[in-house]
C-alpha positions in Angstrom: -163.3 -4.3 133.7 -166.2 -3.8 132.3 -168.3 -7.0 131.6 -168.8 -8.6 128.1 -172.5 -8.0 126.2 -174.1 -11.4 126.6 -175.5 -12.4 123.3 -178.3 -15.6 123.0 -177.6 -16.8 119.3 -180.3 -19.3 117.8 -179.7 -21.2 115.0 -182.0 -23.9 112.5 -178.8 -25.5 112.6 -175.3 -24.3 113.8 -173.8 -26.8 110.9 -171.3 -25.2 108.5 -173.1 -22.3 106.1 -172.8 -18.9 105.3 -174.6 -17.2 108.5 -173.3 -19.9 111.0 -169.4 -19.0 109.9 -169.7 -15.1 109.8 -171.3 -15.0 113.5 -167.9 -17.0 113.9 -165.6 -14.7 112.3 -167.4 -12.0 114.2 -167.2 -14.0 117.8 -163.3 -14.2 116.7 -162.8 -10.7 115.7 -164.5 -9.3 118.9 -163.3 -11.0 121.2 -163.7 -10.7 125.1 -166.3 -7.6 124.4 -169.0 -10.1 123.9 -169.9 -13.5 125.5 -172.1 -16.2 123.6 -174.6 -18.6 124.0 -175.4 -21.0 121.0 -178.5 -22.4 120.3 -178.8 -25.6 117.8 -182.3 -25.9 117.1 -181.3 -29.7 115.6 -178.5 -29.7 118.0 -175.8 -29.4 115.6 -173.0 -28.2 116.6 -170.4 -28.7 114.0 -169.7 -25.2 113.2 -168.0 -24.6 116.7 -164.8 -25.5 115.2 -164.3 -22.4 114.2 -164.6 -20.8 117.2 -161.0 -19.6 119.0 -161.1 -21.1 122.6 -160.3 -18.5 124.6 -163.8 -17.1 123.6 -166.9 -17.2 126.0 -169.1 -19.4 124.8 -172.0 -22.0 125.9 -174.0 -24.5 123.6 -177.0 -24.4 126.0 -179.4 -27.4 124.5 -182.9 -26.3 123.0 -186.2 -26.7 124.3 -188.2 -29.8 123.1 -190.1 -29.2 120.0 -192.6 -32.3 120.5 -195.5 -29.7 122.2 -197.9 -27.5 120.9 -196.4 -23.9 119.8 -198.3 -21.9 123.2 -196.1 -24.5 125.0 -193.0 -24.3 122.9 -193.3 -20.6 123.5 -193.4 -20.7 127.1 -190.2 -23.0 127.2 -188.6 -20.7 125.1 -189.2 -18.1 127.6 -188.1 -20.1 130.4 -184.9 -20.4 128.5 -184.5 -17.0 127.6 -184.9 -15.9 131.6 -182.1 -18.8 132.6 -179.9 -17.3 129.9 -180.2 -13.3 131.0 -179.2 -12.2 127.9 -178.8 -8.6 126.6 -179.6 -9.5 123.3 -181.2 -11.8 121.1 -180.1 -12.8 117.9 -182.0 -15.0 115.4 -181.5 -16.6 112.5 -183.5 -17.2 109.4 -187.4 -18.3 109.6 -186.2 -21.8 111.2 -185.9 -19.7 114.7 -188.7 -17.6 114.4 -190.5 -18.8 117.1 -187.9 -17.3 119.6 -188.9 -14.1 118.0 -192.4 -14.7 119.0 -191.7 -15.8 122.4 -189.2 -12.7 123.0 -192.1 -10.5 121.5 -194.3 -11.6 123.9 -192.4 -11.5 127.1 -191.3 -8.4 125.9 -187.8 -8.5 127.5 -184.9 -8.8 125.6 -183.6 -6.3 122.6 -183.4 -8.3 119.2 -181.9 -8.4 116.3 -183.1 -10.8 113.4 -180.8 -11.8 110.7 -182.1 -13.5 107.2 -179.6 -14.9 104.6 -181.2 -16.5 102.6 -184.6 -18.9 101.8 -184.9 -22.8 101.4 -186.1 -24.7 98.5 -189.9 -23.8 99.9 -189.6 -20.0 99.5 -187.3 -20.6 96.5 -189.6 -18.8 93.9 -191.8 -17.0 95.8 -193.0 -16.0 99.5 -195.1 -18.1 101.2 -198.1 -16.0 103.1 -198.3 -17.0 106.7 -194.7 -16.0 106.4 -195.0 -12.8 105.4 -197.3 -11.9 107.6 -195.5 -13.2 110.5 -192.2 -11.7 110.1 -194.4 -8.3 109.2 -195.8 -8.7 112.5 -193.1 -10.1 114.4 -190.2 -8.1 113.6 -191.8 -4.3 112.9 -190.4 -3.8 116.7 -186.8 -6.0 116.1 -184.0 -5.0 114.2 -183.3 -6.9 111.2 -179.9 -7.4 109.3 -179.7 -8.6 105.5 -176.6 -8.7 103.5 -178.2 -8.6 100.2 -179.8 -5.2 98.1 -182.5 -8.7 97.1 -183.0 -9.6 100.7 -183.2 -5.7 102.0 -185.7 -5.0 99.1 -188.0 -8.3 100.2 -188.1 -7.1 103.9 -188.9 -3.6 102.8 -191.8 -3.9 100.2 -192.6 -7.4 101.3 -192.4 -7.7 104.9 -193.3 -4.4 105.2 -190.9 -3.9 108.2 -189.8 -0.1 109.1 -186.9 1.1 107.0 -185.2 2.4 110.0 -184.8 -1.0 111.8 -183.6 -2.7 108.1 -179.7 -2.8 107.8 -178.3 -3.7 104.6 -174.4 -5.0 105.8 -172.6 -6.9 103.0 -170.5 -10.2 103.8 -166.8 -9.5 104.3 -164.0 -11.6 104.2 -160.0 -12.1 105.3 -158.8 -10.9 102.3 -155.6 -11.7 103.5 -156.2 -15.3 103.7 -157.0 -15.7 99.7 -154.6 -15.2 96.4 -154.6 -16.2 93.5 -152.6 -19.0 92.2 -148.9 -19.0 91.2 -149.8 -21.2 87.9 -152.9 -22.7 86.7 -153.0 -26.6 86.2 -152.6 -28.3 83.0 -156.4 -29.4 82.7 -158.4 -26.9 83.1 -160.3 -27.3 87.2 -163.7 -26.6 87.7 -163.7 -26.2 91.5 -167.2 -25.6 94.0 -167.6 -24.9 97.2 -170.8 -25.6 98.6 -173.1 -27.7 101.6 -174.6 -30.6 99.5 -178.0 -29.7 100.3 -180.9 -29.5 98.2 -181.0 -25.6 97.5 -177.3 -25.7 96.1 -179.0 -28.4 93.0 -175.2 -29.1 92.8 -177.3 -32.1 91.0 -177.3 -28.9 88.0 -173.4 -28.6 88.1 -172.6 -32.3 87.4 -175.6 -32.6 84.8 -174.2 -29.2 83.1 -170.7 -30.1 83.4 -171.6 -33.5 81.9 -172.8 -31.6 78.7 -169.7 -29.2 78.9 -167.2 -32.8 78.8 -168.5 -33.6 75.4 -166.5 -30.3 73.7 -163.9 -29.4 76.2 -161.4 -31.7 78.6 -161.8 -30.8 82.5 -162.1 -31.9 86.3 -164.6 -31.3 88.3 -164.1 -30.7 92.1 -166.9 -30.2 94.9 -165.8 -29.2 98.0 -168.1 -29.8 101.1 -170.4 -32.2 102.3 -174.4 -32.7 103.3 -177.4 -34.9 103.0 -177.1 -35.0 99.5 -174.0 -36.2 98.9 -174.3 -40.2 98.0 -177.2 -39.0 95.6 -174.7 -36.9 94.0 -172.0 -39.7 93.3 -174.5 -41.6 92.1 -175.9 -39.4 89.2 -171.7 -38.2 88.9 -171.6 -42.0 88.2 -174.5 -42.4 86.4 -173.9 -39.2 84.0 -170.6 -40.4 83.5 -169.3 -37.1 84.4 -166.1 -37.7 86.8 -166.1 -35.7 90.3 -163.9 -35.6 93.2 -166.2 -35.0 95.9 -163.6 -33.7 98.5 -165.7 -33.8 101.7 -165.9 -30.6 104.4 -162.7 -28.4 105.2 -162.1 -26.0 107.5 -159.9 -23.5 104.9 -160.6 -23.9 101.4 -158.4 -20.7 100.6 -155.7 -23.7 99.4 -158.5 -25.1 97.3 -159.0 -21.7 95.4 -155.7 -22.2 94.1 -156.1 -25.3 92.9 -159.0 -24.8 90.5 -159.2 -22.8 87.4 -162.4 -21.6 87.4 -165.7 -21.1 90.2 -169.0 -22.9 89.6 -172.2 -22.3 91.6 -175.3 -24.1 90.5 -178.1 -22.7 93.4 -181.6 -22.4 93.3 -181.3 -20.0 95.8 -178.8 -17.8 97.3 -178.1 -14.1 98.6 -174.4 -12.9 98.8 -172.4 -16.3 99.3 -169.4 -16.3 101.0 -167.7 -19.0 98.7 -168.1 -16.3 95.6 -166.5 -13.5 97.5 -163.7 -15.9 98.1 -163.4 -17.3 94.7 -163.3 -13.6 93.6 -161.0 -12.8 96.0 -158.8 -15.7 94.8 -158.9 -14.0 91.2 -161.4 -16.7 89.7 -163.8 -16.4 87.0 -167.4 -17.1 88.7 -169.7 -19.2 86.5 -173.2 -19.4 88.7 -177.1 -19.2 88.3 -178.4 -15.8 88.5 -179.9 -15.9 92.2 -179.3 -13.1 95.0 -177.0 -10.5 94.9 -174.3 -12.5 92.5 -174.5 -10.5 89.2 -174.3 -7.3 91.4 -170.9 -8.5 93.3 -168.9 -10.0 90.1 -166.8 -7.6 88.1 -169.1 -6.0 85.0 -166.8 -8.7 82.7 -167.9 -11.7 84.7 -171.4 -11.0 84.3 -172.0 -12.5 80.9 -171.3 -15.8 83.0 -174.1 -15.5 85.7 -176.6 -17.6 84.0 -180.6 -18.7 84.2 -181.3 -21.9 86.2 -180.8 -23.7 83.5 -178.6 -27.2 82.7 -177.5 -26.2 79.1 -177.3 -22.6 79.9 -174.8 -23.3 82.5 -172.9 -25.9 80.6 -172.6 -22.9 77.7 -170.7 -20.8 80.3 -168.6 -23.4 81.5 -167.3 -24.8 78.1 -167.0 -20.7 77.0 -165.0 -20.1 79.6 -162.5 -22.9 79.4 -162.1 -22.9 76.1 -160.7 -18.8 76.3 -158.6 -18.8 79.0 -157.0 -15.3 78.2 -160.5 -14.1 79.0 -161.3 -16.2 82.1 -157.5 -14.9 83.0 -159.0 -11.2 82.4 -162.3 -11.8 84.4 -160.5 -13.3 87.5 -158.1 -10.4 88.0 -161.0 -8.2 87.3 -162.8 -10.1 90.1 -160.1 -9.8 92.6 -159.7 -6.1 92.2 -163.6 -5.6 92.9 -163.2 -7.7 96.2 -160.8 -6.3 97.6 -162.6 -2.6 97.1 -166.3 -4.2 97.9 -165.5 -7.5 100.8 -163.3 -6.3 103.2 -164.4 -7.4 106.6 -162.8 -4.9 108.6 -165.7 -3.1 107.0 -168.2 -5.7 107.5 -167.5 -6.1 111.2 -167.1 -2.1 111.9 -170.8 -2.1 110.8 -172.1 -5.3 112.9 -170.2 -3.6 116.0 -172.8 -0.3 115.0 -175.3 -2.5 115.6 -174.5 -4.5 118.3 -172.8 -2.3 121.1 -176.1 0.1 121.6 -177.2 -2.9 123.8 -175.5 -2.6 126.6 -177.5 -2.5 129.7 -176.3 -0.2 132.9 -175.0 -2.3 135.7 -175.5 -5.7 133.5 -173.8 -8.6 135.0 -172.2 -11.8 133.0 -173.0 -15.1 134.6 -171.9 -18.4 133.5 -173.8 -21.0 131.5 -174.7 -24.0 132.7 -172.8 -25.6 129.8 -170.1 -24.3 128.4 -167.5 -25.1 125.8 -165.1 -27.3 127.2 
């Protein structure tokens, strides 16, 4: 039999988020052909769940990050022989450094992926990072799942065109539908990590605004470090949220809700809007990323500026005409299942990933393993 591609993953965080669950659909989807090592950088590991058993697949702790960077690099190395890997892959700028260190040792093929930026690189790109990822990755290949994202690493970055690859999210369609019958007031539902670059902080303060023309719930699914901040402005606004914690399958929650809100200050091709769409929602969001490009043309009216009374505006328009929102959320279903498929998605990661296979490569256990 031949044996699997070994992969080294590394992750800021392998908490629940957009990358951290695709690599696990992937990992699911492949199967035996590949075998996985995990790296937390903050050694979380809560994203594992997802992860069917039978897979091969160590959490291997990180190096210490209390040195100087020559000496991080060199751990990183060490790590990186121990492993044997046939390919790297990294995630975001958080794990840059394990580009650097692979660069330098020169021994492992790599493939970068970027999602996405944090509240730093919000509005604009901050220099030493430019010019590290210019430098870093001209060699590496990269994969974005946004036209933004491909368009930054291309004129920004400067990186070769022939090592970018643009490869759209893609979901189960199978897994989402749209309700059987709406409820009797009007849902507002969100789906989001409660961290600082989702300004779900926006949603509650524009769907304050909304509550004084129009009758509604409001329900955030997910949780985070902002979370008791939240409930206390919900509380202080006077604006009533059900804050519904983390769960594993929110395609139930989809049809629960009349209507999809997003709030981000930043955000490329989130998963939660592909599923809202493919749920036949109406998406009401901040116009960040790729959103206004993956909505139905009749939903894009709705894709707003980052703006409290802007988004309020498209919330209270929405309930208040629910023959249109009705309209836009079939529209929105059609165009997902044409654009989010992920047999697609994965066809085209498997493009990308099979070349590495090395003549004769072995597979050797990790030290720590899931168990």
């Amino acid at each position: 039999m031949t044996n699997p591609i070994r992969i080294v993953h590394v992750f800021p965080s392998f908490a629940a988020g957009g990358a951290q669950m695709r690599m696990c659909a992937l990992a699911n989807h492949f199967g035996d052909r590949f075998s996985h090592e995990i790296v937390a950088l903050d050694n979380d590991t809560t994203c594992r769940d997802r992860l069917e058993s039978r897979l091969d697949i160590g959490f291997p702790s990180p190096p210490s990050t209390s040195t100087g960077l020559p000496q991080r690099l060199r751990a990183i190395g060490r790590t990186l022989r121990a492993l044997r890997p046939d390919l790297l892959v990294t995630s975001n700028w958080g794990s840059i450094e394990w580009a650097i260190a692979n660069r330098l040792g020169g021994r492992v093929r790599h493939i970068h992926t970027e999602d996405g930026f944090g509240p730093d690189e919000r509005d604009r790109q901050i220099r030493r990072r430019v010019i590290t990822r210019r430098l870093i990755l001209r060699s590496s290949t990269t994969i974005v799942p946004s036209r933004t994202l491909f368009d930054v690493a291309a004129c920004v970055w400067q990186l070769p065109r022939h090592s970018l690859h643009y490869i759209p999210n893609g979901i189960d369609l199978a897994r989402f539908s749209p309700a059987v019958a709406l409820p009797d007031t009007p849902v507002i539902g969100c789906v989001a990590a409660l961290r600082p670059e989702k300004n779900l902080a926006r949603l509650i303060r524009a769907a304050a605004i909304a509550r004084r023309e129009v009758k509604f719930e409001l329900r955030i699914l997910g949780d985070g470090p902002d979370r008791a901040a939240l409930e206390r402005l919900a509380a202080e606004s006077g604006m009533p949220v059900m804050f519904l914690g983390a769960r594993s399958d929110a395609a139930s929650f989809y049809r629960e809700i009349s209507l999809f809100a997003l709030s981000s200050d930043t955000e490329q091709m989130p998963l939660s809007v592909m599923e809202a769409m493919a749920s036949g929602l109406p998406v009401i969001t901040t116009d960040v990323g790729d959103i206004s490009r993956m909505v139905a043309a009749e939903n894009r009216p709705f894709i707003v500026r980052r703006d409290d009374a802007a988004l309020a505006a498209a919330l209270s328009g929405l309930i208040i005409d629910p023959k249109r929102a009705h309209m836009i959320g079939r529209a929105n279903r059609a165009r997902a299942i044409e654009e989010f498929d992920f047999a697609a998605m994965a066809r085209k990661w498997s493009d990308v990933l099979m070349p590495v296979r090395r003549a004769g490569a072995a597979s050797t256990s990790s030290a720590v393993r899931r168990g």
